[in-house]
N, C-alpha and C positions, 0 to 999 in steps of 0.2 A: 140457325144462329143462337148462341148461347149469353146472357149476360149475368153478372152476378150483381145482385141489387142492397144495397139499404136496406134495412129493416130494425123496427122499437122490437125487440124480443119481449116475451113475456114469460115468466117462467117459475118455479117453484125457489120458495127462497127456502136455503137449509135449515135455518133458523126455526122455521115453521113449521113445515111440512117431513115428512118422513122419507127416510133412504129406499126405501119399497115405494112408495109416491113418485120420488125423482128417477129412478129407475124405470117406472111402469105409470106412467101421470094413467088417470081415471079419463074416461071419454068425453066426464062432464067435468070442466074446470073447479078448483076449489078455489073460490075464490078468495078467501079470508087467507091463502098461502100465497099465492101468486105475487111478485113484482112483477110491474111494468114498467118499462125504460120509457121516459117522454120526449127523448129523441134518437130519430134512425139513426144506424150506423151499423158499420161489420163488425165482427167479434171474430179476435183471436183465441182459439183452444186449445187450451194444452194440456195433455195427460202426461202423468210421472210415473211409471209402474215398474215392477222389477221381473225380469223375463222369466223365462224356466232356470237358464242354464246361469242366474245368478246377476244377470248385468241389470243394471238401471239405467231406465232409457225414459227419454222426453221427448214428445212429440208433439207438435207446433202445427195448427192449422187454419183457415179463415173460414167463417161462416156467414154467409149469407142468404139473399134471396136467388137460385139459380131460378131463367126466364129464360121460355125456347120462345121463339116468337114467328120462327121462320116457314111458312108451309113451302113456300119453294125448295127447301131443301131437304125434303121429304126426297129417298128415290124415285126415279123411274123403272118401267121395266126395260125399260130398254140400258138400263145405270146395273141391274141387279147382282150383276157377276164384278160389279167395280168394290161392293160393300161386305161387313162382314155378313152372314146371313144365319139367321135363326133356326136351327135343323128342327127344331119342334114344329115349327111353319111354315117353314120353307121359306122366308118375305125377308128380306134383306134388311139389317140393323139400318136405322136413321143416318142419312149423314150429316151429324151436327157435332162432328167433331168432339164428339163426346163415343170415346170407344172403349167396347166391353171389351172383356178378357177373358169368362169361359162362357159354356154352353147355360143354357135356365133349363131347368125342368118345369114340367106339368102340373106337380107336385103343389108348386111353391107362387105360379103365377098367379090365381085371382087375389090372395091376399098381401100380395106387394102391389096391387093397383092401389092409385090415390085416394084416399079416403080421408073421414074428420080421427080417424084412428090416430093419436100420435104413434109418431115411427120416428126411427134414427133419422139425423138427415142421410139424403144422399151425399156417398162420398166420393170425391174426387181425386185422381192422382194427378200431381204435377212430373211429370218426368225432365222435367226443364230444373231451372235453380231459379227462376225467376222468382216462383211464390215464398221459397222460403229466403228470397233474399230484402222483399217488402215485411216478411216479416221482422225480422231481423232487424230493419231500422225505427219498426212501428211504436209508439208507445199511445196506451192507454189507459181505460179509467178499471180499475180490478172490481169487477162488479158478482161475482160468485168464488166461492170455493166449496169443494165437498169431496170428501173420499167414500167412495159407492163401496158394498158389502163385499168387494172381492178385493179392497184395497188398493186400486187406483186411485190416484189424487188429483182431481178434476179443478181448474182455475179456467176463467172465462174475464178477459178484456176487451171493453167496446172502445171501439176506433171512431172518433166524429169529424178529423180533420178533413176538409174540403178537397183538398187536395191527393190528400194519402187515400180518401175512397175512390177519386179519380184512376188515379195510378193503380189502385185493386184490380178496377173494373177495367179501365182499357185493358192490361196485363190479362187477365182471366179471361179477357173477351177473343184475346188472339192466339190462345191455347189450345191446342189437342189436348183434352183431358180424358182419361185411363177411368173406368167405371168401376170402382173396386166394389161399391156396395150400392144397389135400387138398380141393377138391371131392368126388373119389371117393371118397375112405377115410369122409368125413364123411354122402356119401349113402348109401351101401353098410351103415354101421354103423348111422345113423338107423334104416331100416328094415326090420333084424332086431333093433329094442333091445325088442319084445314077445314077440320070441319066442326071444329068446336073453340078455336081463338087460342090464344097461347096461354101457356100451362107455367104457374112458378111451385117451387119447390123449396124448403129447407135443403139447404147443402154445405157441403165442409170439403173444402181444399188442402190436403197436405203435399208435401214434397212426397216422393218414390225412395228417398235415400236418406241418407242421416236422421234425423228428426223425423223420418214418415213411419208407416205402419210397423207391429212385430206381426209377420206372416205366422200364425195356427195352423193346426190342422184338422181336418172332418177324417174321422172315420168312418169310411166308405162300410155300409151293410148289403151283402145282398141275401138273395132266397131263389134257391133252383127253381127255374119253371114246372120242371119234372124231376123232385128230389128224390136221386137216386139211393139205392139203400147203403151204400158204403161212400157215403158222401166222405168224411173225415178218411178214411183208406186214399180217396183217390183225389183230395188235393194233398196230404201227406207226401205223395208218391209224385204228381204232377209238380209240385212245388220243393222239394226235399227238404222240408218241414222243420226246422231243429227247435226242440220243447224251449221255453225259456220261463223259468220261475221263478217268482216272486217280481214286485213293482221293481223295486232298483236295475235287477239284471235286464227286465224291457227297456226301461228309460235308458238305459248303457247300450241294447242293443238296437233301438232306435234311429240313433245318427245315422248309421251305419248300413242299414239295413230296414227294410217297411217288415212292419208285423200281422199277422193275422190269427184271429181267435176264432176259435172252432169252441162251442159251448162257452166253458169255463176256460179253455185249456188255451195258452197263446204260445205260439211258434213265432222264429223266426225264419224268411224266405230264404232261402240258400240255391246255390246252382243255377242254371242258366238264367232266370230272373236279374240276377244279382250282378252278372256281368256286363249285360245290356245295357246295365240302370247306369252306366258308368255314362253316358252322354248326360250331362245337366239339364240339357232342352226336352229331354223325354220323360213322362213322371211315370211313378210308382204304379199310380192309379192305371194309366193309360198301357203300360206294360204286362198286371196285372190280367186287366180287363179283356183282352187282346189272347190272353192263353189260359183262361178258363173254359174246361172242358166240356162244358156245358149250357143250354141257354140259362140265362138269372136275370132277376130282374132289382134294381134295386130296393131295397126294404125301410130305408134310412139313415138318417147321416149322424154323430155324435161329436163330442169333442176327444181330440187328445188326453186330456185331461179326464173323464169317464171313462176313456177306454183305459187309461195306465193304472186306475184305482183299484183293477181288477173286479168291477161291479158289471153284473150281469145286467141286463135289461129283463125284465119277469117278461114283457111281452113276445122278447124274440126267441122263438123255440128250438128245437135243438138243428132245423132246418139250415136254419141263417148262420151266414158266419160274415166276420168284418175283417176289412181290411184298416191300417194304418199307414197310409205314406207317409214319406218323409215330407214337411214341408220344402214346397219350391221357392223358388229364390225369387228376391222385389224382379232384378233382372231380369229372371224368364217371360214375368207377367208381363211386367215394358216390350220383351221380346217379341213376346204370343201377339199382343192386344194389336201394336202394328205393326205384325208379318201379317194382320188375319188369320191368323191360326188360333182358335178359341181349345183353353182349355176344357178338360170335361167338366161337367156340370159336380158344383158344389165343390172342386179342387182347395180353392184358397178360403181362409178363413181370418181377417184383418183384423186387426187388436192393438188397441183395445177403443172401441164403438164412443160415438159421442153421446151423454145420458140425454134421452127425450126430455125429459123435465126440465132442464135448463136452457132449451133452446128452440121455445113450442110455436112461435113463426110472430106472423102481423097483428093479427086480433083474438081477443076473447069474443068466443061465441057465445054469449051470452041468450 
């Protein structure tokens, strides 16, 4: 069972404290920056940002306290083929109606477990219209503004009416909510919630459609287990490779087609690849992966935006090379998360994140 709670936030006020502070709060409070709200309530979030391809978009979401409380609703084994399941462990995802969308890695799990680390909250998808249609009637008190170093423009409204938190929390309480971000903290806390009592969390709710996420993209790195000596000949050849130069002409051939760089040098995929990828349900990544001629392992993940600037990583050597999918659609993730079919790990990348600084939970640890 999932509930979303009340909560006094506490959080870096602009005024005071610095856009590196609000972005990456310190592990020990500052205190002489800090506001404290003196009474609970949910908070509406909304970011304004302008995409790649030009459009300006606002996205709407509530935050509050997410609260699992339920240990019966931990699997069984005898339930374990009913759930999504975790292929790194084989143990079947919680069912608390709270459902992922791709795979986790190894990689990435002990430092998404719960800690006094500030972290994003966890994010929630509504695929319903319910949450953004409470928003939509909500008004509250405008208690932040701040535009972070990449130029998103962050506003935060606390909701205190009796009623309207009522209506959150029943509403949020009878949802299947889409795990877009804290796979880990949410698996990891699931289950140990019978044998260590229930677990709350920072979280934030948006809609899946209009006003929800702009879907990114990771570019996918890997590195031959056994790198062969004509590595660039034989995905050139594998892949029928066509060069593409300079930023603008990748960003052009993007849409259209998933990229991959070899060193410096970026192609785009052409031929059988490229016809396949015409199903929307099937990604890049997963297509890809699937006809690489060789074992790899993955090396790491980047942004869209690193990979189009044409800037090399110094550490990855002439071994590795990366892919670039096309971003997947809100759609497919809705699709995937309850067909149970988990995307691969690290596919989506949701944007633009709520800043820690603003929304750092119940208490100062003083």
């Amino acid at each position: 069972m999932h509930s979303l709670l009340p909560f006094a936030s506490y959080r870096y006020d602009p005024f005071e404290a610095s856009t590196s502070t609000i972005e990456n709060p310190p592990l020990e409070p500052l205190l002489d920056q800090i506001t404290l709200d003196d009474e609970a309530g949910l908070y509406i979030y909304q970011t304004v940002h302008t995409t790649q391809s030009g459009e300006l978009k606002r996205m709407r979401g509530i935050v509050g306290i997410l609260e699992l409380t339920d240990p019966a609703s931990l699997p069984q084994k005898s339930k374990q083929s009913d759930n999504h399941t975790d292929p790194l462990s084989g143990q079947p995802w919680p069912d608390l109606a709270l459902l992922p969308h791709e795979n986790t890695t190894h990689a990435y799990r002990q430092d998404r477990i719960p800690s006094k680390r500030p972290k994003h909250p966890i994010w929630l998808l509504d695929k319903t219209e319910a949450i953004s249609q409470l928003i939509s009637i909500s008004e509250g008190d405008l208690v932040s503004r701040v535009t972070d170093s990449i130029g998103v423009h962050h506003r935060i409204w606390l909701i205190r009416q009796p009623a309207l938190l009522r209506e959150f929390q029943e509403t949020t309480s009878s949802l299947p909510l889409i795990v877009a971000d804290g796979h880990h903290r949410l698996r990891a806390a699931a289950s140990s919630i019978a044998a260590t009592g229930p677990k709350r969390f920072t979280c934030m709710v948006t809609p899946s459609f209009d006003e929800g996420p702009t879907l990114a993209t990771w570019a996918r790195s890997y590195r031959p287990t056994v790198p062969p000596s004509n590595l660039e000949r034989m995905l050139r050849t594998k892949f029928d490779l066509v060069p593409v130069s300079g930023t603008g002409r990748a960003k052009i051939s993007w849409p259209t087609a998933p990229l991959l760089r070899i060193g410096k040098a970026v192609f785009a995929l052409s031929g059988e690849i490229s016809k396949i990828a015409s199903d929307s349900e099937v990604t890049d990544a997963e297509l890809f992966e699937a006809e690489i001629p060789f074992p790899f392992e993955s090396a790491g993940y980047r942004s869209d935006v690193s990979f189009l600037d044409q800037s090399t990583p110094s550490e990855y050597d002439g071994e590795t090379f990366e892919l670039l999918p096309r971003p997947v659609t809100i759609e497919t993730v809705v699709s995937r998360s309850t067909s149970k079919q988990l995307l691969p790990a690290k596919t989506t990348r949701f944007y633009p994140k709520a800043l820690p600084g603003l929304l750092l939970g119940e208490e100062i640890d003083r």
